[in-house]
PyMOL Python script that loads the backbone (N, CA, C, O; Angstrom):
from pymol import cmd

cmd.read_pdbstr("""\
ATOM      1  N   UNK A   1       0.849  -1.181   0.000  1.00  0.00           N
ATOM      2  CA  UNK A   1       0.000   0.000   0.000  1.00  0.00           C
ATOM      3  C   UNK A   1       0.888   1.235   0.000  1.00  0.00           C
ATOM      4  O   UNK A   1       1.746   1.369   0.872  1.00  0.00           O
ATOM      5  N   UNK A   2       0.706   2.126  -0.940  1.00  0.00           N
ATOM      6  CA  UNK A   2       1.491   3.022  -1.060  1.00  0.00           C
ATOM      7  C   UNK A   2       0.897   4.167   0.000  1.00  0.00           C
ATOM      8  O   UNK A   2      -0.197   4.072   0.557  1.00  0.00           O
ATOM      9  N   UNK A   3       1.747   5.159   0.151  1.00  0.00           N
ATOM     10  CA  UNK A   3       1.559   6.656   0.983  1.00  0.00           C
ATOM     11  C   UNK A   3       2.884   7.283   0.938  1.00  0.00           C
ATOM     12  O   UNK A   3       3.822   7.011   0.188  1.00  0.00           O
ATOM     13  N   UNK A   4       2.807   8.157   1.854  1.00  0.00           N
ATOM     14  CA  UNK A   4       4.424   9.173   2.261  1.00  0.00           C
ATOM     15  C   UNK A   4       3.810   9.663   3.510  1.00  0.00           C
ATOM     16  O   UNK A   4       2.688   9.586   4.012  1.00  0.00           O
ATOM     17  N   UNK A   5       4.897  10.175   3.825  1.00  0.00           N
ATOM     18  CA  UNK A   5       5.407  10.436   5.015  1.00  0.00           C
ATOM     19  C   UNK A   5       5.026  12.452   5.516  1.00  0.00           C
ATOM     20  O   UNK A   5       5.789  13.317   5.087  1.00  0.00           O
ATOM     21  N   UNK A   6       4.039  12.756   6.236  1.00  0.00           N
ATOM     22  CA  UNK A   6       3.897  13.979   6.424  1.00  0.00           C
ATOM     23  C   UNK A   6       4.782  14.401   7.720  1.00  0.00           C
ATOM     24  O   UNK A   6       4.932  13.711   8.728  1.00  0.00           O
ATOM     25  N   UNK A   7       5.475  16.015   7.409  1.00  0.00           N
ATOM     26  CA  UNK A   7       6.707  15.750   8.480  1.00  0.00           C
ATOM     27  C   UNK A   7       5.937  17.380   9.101  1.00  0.00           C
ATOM     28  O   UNK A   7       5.776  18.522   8.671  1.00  0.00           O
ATOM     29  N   UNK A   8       5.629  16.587  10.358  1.00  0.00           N
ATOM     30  CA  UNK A   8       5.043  17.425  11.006  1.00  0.00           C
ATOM     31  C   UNK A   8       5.814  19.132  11.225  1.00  0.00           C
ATOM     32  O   UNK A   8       6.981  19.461  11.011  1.00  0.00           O
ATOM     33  N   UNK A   9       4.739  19.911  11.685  1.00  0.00           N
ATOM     34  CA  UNK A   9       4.879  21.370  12.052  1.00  0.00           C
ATOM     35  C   UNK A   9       4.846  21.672  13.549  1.00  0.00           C
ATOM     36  O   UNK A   9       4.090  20.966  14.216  1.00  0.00           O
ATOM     37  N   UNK A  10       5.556  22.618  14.178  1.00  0.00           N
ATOM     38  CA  UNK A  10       4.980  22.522  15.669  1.00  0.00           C
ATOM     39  C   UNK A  10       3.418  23.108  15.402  1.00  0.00           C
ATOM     40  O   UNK A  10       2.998  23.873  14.533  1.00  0.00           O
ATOM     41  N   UNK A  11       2.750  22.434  16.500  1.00  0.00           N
ATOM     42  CA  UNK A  11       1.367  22.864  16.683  1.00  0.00           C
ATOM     43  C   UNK A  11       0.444  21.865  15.867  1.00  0.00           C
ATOM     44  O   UNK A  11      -0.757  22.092  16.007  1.00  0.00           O
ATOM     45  N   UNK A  12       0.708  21.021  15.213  1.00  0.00           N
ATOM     46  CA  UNK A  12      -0.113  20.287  14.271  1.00  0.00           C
ATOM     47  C   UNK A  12      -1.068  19.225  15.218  1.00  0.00           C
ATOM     48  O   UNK A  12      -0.697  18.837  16.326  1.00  0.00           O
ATOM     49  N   UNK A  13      -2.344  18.831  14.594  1.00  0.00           N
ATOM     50  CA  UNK A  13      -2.811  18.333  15.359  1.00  0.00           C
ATOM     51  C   UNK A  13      -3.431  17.335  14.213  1.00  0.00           C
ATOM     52  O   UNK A  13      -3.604  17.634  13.032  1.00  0.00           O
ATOM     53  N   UNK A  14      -3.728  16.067  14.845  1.00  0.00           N
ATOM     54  CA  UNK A  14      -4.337  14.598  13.736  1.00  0.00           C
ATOM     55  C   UNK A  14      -5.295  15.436  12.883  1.00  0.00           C
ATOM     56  O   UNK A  14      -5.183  15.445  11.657  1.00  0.00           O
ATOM     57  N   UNK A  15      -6.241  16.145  13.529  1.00  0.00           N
ATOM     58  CA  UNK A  15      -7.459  16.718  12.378  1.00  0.00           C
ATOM     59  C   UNK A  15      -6.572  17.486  11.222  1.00  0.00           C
ATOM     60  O   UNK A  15      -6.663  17.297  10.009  1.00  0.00           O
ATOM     61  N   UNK A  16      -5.686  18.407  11.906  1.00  0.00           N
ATOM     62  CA  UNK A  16      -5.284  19.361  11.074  1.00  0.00           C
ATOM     63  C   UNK A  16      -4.673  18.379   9.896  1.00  0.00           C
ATOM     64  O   UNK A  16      -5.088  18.305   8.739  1.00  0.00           O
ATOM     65  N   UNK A  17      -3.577  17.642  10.490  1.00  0.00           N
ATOM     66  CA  UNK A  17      -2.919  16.933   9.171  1.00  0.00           C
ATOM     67  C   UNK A  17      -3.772  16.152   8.253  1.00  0.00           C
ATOM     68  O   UNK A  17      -3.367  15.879   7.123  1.00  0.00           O
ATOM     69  N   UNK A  18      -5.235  15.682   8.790  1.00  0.00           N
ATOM     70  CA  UNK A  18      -6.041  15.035   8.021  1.00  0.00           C
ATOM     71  C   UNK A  18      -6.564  16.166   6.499  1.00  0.00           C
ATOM     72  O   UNK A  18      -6.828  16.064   5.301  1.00  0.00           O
ATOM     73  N   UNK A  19      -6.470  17.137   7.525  1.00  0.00           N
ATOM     74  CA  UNK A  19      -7.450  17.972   6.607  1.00  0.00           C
ATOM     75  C   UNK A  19      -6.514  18.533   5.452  1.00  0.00           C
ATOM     76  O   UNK A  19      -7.039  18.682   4.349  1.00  0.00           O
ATOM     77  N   UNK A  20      -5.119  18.870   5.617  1.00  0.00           N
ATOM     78  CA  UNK A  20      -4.010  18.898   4.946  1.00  0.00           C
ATOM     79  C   UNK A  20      -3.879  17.854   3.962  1.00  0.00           C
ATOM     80  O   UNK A  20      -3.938  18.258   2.801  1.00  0.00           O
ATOM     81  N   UNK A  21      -3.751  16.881   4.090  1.00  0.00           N
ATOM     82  CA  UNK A  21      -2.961  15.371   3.578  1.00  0.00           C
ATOM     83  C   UNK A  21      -4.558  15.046   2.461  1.00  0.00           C
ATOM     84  O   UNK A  21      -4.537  14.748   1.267  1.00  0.00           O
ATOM     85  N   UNK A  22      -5.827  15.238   3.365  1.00  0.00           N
ATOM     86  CA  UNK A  22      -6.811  14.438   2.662  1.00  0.00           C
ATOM     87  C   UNK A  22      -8.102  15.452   1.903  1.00  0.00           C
ATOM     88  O   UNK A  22      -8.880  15.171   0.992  1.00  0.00           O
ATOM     89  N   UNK A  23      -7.906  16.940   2.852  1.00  0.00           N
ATOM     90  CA  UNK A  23      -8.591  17.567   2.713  1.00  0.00           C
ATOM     91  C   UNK A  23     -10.275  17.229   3.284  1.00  0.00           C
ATOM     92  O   UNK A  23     -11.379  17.341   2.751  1.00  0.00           O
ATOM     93  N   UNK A  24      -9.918  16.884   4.299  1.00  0.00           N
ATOM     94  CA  UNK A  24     -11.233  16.293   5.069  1.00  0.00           C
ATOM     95  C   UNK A  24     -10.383  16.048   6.330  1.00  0.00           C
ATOM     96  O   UNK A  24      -9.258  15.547   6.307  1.00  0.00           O
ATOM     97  N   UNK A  25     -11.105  16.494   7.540  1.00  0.00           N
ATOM     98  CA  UNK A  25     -10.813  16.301   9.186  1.00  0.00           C
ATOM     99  C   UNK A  25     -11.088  14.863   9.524  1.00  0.00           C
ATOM    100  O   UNK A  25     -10.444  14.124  10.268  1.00  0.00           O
ATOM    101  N   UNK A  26     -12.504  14.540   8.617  1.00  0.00           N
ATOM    102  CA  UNK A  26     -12.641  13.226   8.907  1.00  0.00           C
ATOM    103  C   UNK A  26     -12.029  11.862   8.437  1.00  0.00           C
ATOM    104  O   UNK A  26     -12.465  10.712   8.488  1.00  0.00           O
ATOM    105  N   UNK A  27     -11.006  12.333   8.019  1.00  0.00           N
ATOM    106  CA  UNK A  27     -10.248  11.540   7.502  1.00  0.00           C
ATOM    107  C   UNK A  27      -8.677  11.089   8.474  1.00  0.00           C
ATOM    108  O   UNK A  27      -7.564  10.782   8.047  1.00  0.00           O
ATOM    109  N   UNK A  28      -9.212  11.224   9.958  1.00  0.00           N
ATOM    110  CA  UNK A  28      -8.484  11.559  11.020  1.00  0.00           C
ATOM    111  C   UNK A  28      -8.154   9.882  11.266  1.00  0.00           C
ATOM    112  O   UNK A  28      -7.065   9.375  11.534  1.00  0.00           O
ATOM    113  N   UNK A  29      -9.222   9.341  11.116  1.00  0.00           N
ATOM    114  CA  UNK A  29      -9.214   7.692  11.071  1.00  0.00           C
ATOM    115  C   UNK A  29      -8.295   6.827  10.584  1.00  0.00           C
ATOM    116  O   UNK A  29      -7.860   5.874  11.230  1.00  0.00           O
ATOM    117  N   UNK A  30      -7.886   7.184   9.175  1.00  0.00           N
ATOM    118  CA  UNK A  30      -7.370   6.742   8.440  1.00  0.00           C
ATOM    119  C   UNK A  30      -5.397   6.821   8.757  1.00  0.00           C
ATOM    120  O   UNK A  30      -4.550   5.947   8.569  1.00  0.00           O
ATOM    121  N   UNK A  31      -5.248   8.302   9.306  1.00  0.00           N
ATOM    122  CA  UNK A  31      -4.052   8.258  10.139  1.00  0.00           C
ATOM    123  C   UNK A  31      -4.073   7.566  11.313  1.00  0.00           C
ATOM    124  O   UNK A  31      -2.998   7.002  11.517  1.00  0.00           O
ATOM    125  N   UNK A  32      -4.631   7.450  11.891  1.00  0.00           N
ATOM    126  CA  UNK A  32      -4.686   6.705  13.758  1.00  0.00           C
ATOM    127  C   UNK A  32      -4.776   5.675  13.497  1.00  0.00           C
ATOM    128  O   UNK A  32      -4.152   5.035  14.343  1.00  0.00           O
ATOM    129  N   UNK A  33      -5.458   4.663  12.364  1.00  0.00           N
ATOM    130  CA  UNK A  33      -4.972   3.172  11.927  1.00  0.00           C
ATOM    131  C   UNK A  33      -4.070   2.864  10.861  1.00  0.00           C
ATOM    132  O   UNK A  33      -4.048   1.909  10.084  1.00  0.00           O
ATOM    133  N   UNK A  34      -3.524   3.604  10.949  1.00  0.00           N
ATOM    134  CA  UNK A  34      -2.110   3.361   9.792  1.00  0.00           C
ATOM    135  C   UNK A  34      -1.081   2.566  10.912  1.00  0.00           C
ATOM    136  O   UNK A  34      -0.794   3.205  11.925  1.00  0.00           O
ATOM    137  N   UNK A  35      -0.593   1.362  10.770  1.00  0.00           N
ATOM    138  CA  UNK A  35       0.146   0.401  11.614  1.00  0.00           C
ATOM    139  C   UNK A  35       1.455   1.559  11.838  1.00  0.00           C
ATOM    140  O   UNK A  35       1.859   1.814  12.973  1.00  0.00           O
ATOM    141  N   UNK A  36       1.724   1.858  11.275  1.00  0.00           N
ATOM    142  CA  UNK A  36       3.301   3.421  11.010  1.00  0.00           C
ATOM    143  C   UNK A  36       3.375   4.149  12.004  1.00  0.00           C
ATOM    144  O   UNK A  36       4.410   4.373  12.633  1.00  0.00           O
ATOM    145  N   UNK A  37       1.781   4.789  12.350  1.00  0.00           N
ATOM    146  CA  UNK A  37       1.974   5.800  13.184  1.00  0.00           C
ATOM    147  C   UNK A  37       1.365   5.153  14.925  1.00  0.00           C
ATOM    148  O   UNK A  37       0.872   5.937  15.736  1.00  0.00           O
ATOM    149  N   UNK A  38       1.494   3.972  15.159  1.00  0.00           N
ATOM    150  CA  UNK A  38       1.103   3.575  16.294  1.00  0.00           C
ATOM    151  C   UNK A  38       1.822   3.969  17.341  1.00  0.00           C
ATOM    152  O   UNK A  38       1.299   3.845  18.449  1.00  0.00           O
ATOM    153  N   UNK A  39       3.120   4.507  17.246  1.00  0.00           N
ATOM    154  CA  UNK A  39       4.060   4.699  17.820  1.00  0.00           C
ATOM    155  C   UNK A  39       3.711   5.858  18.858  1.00  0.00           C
ATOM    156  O   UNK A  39       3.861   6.029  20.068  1.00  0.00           O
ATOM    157  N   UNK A  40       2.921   6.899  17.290  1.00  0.00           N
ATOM    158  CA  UNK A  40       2.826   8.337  17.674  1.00  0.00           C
ATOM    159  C   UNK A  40       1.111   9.046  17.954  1.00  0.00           C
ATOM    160  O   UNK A  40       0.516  10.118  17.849  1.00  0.00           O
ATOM    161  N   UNK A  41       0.862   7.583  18.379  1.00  0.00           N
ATOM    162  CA  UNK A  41      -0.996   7.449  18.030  1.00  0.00           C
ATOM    163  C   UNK A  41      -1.342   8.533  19.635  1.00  0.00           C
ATOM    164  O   UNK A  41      -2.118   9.487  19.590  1.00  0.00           O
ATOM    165  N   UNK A  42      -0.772   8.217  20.618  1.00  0.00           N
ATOM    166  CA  UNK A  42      -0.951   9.138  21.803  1.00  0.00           C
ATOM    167  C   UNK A  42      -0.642  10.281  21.984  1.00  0.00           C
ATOM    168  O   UNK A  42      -0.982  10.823  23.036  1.00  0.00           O
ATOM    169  N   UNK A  43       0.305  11.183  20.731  1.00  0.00           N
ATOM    170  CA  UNK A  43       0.365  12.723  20.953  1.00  0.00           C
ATOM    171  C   UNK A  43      -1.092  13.566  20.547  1.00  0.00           C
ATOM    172  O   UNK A  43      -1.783  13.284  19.568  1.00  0.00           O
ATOM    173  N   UNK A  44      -1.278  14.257  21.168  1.00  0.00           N
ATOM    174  CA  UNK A  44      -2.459  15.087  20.716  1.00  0.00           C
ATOM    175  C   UNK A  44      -1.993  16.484  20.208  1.00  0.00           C
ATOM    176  O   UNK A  44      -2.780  17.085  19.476  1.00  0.00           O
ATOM    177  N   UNK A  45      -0.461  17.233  20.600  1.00  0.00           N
ATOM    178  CA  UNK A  45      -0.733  18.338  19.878  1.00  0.00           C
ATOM    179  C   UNK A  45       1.364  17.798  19.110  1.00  0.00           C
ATOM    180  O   UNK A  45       2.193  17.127  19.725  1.00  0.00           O
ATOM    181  N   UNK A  46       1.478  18.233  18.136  1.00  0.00           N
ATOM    182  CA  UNK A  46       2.561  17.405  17.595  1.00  0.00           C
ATOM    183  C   UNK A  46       3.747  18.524  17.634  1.00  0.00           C
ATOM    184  O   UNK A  46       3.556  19.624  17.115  1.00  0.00           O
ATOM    185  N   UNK A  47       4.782  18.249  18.169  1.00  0.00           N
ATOM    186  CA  UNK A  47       5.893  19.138  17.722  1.00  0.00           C
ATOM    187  C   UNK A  47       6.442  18.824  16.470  1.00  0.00           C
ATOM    188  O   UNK A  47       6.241  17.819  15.788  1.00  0.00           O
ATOM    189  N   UNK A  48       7.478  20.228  16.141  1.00  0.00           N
ATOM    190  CA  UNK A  48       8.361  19.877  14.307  1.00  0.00           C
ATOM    191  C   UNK A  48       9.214  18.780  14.470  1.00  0.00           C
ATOM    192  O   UNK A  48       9.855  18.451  15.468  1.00  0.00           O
ATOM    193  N   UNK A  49       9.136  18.180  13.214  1.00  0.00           N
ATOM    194  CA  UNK A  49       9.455  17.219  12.728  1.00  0.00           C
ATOM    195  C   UNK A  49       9.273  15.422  12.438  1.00  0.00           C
ATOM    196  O   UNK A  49       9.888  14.530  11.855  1.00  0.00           O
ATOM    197  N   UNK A  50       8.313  15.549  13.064  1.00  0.00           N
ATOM    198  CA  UNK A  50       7.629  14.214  13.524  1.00  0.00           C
ATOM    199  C   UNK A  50       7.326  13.628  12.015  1.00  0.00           C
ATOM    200  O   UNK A  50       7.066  14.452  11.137  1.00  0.00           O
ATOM    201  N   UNK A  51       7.349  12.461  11.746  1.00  0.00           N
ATOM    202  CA  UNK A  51       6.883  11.809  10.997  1.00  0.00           C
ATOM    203  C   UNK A  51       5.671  11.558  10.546  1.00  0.00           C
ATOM    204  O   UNK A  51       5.940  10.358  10.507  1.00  0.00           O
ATOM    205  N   UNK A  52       4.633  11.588  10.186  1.00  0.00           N
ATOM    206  CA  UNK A  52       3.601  10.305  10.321  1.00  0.00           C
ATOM    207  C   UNK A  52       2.755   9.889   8.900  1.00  0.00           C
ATOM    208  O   UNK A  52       2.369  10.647   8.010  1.00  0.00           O
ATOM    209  N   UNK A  53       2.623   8.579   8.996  1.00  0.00           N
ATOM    210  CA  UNK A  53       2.374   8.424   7.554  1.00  0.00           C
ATOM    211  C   UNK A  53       1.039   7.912   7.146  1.00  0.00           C
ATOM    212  O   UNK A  53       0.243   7.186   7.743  1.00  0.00           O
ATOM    213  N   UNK A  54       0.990   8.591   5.737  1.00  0.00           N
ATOM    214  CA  UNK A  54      -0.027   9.008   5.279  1.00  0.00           C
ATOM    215  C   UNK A  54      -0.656   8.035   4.203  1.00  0.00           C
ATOM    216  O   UNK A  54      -0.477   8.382   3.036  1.00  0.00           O
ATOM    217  N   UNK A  55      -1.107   7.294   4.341  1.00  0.00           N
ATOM    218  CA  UNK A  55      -1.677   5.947   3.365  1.00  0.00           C
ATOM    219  C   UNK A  55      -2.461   6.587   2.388  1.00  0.00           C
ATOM    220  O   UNK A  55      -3.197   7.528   2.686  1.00  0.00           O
ATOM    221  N   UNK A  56      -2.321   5.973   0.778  1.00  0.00           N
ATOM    222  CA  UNK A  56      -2.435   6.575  -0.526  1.00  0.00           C
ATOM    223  C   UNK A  56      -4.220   6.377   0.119  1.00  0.00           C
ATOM    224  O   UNK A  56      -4.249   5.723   1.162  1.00  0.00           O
ATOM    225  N   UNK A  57      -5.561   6.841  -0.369  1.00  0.00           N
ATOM    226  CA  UNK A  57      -6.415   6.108  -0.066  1.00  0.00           C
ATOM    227  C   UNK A  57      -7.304   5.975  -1.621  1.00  0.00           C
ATOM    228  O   UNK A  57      -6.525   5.989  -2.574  1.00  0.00           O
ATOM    229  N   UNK A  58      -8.605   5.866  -1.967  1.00  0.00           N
ATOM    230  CA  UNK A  58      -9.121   6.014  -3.083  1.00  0.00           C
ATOM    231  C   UNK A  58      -9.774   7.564  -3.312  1.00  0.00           C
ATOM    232  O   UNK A  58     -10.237   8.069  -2.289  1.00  0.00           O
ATOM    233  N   UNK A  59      -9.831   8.116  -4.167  1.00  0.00           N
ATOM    234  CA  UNK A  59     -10.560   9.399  -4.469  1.00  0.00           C
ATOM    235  C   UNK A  59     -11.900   9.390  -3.460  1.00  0.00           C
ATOM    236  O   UNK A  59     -12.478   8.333  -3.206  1.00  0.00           O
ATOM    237  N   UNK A  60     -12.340  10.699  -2.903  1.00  0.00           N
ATOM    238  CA  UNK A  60     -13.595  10.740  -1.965  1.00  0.00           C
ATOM    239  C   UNK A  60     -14.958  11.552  -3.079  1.00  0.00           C
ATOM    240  O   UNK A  60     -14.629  12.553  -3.716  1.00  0.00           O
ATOM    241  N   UNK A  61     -16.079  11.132  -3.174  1.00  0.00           N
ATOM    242  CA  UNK A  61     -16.789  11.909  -3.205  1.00  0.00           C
ATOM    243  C   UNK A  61     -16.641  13.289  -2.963  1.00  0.00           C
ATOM    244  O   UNK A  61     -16.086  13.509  -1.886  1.00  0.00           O
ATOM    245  N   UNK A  62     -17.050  14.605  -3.808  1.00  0.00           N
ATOM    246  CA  UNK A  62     -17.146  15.320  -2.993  1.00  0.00           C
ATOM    247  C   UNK A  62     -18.321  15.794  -2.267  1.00  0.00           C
ATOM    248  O   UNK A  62     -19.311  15.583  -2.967  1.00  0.00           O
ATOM    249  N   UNK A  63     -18.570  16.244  -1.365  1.00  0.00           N
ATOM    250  CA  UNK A  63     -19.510  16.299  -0.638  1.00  0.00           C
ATOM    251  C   UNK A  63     -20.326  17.534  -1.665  1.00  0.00           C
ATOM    252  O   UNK A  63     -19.907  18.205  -2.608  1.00  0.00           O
ATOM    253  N   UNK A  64     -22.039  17.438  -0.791  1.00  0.00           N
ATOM    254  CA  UNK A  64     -22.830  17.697  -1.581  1.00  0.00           C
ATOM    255  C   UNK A  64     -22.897  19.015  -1.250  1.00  0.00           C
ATOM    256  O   UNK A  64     -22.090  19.153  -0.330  1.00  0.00           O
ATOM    257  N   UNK A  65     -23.457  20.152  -1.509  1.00  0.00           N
ATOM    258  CA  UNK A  65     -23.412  21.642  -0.885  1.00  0.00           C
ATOM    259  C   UNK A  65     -24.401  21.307  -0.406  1.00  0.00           C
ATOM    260  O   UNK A  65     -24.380  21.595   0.791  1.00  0.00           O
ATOM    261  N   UNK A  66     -25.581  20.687  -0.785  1.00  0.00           N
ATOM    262  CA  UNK A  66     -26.698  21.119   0.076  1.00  0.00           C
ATOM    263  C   UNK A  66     -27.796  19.405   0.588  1.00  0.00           C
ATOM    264  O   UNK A  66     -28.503  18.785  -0.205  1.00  0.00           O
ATOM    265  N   UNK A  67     -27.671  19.198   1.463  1.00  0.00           N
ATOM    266  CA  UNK A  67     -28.047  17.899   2.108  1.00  0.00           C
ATOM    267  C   UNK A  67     -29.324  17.650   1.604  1.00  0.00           C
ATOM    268  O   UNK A  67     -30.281  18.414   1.472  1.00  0.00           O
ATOM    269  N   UNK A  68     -29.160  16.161   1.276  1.00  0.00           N
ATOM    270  CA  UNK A  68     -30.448  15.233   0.319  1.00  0.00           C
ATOM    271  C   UNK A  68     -32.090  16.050   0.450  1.00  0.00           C
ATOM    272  O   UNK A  68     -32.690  16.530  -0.512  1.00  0.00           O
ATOM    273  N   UNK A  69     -32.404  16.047   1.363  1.00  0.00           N
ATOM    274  CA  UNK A  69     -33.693  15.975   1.955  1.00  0.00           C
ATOM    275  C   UNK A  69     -34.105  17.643   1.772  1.00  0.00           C
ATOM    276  O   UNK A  69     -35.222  18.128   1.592  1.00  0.00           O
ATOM    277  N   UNK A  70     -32.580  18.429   1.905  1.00  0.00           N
ATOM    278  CA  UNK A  70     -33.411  20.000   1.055  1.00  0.00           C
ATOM    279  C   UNK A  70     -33.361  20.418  -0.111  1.00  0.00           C
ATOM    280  O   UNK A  70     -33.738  21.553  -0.401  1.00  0.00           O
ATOM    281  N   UNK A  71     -32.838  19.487  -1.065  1.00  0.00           N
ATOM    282  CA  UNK A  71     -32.919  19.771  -2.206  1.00  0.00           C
ATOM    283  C   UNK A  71     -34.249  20.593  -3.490  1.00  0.00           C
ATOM    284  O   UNK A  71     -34.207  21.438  -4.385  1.00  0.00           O
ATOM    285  N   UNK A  72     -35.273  19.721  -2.861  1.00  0.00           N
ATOM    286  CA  UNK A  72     -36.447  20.654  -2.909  1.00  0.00           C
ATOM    287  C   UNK A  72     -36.870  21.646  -3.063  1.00  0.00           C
ATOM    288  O   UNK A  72     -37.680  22.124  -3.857  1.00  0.00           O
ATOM    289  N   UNK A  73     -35.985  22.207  -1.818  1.00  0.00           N
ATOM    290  CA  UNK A  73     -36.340  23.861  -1.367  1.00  0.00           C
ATOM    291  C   UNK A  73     -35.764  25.140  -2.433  1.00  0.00           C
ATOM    292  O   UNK A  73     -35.988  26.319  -2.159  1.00  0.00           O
TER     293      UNK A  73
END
""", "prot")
cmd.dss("prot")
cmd.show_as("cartoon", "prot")
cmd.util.cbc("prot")
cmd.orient("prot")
């Protein structure tokens, strides 16, 4: 499985790099089960230089502007 390696910033935090790396926060998951970063799975705010890696994943949907059910309106 391919990826690379995001080399952390001071102040970085799992959402932030998600939202960086994937362009989605919720994509916070996908770093915290990467076998790579188990090491570094317990920091919550990250100092420079840290490693952590970033698994290739498949293209996302993009989300909809305006949710199913108001389309209507």
């Amino acid at each position: 499985m391919g990826g690379y390696y995001y080399v952390t910033k001071q102040g970085d935090m799992w959402d932030h790099i998600a939202w960086k790396v994937y362009k989605n926060e919720k994509m916070i998951e996908v770093l915290l089960n990467a076998e790579e970063n188990r090491k570094i799975m317990a920091t919550y705010i990250f100092s420079a230089g840290v490693e952590v890696w970033c698994p290739l994943v498949a293209e996302q949907a993009a989300p909809a502007d305006t949710a199913p059910w108001r389309d209507s309106e």
